[in-house]
C-alpha positions in Angstrom: 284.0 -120.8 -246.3 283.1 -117.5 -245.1 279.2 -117.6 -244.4 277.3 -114.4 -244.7 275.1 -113.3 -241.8 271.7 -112.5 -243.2 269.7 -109.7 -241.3 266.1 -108.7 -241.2 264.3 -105.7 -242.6 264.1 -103.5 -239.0 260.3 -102.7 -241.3 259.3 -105.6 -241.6 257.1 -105.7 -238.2 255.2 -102.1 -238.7 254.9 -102.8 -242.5 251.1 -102.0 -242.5 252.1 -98.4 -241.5 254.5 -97.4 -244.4 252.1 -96.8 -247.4 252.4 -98.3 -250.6 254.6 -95.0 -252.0 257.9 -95.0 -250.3 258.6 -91.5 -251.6 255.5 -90.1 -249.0 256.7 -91.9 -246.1 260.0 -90.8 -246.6 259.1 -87.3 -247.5 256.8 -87.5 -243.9 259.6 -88.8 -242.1 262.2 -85.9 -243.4 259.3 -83.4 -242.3 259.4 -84.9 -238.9 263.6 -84.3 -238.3 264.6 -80.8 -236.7 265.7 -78.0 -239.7 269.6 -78.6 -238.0 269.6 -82.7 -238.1 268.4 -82.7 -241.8 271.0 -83.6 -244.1 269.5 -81.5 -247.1 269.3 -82.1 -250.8 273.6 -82.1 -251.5 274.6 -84.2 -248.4 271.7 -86.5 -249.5 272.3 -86.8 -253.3 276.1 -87.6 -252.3 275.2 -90.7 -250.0 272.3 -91.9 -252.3 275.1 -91.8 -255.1 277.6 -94.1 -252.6 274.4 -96.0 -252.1 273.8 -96.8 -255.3 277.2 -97.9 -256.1 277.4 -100.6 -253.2 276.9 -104.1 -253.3 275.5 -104.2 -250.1 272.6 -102.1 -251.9 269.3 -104.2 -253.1 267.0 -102.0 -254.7 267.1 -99.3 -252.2 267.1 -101.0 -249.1 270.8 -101.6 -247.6 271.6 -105.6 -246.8 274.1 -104.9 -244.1 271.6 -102.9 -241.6 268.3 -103.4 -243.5 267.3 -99.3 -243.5 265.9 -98.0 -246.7 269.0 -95.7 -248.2 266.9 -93.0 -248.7 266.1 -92.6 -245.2 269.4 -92.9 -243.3 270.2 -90.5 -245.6 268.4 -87.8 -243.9 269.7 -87.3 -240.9 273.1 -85.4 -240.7 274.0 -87.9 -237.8 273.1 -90.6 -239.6 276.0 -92.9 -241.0 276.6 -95.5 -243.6 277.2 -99.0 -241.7 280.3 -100.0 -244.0 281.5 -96.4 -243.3 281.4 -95.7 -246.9 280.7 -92.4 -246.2 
């Protein structure tokens, strides 16, 4: 039997900092990159859309490195950790 090897929201410690409206602290986050290392609007819909479709994928927040999918999204040097895209 295979066993799965749980991992811990990388959030979890500076919880009290990220308000209760995701969308805000993301959109201050993607404020916060350089113009060059965002990924923009169509890089970003593409990956959300991979996102979305993976069973690694628990209501936004991505069970094989524990990032919110939304956010490693931003960042053009930002990658999926199952290299699904």
């Amino acid at each position: 039997m295979t066993q799965t090897k749980l991992r811990f929201c990388r959030l979890c410690d500076i919880i009290d900092g990220i308000p209760d409206d995701i969308g805000e602290y993301a959109d201050r986050l993607y404020s916060l990159l350089d113009e060059d290392e965002r990924a923009g609007k169509e890089l970003m819909d593409e990956r959300l859309n991979v996102c979305g479709e993976c069973e690694k994928n628990a209501d936004g927040t991505c069970l094989e490195c524990g990032c919110y999918c939304i956010i490693r999204s931003f960042a053009v040097s930002k990658h999926c950790p199952v290299d699904k895209w």
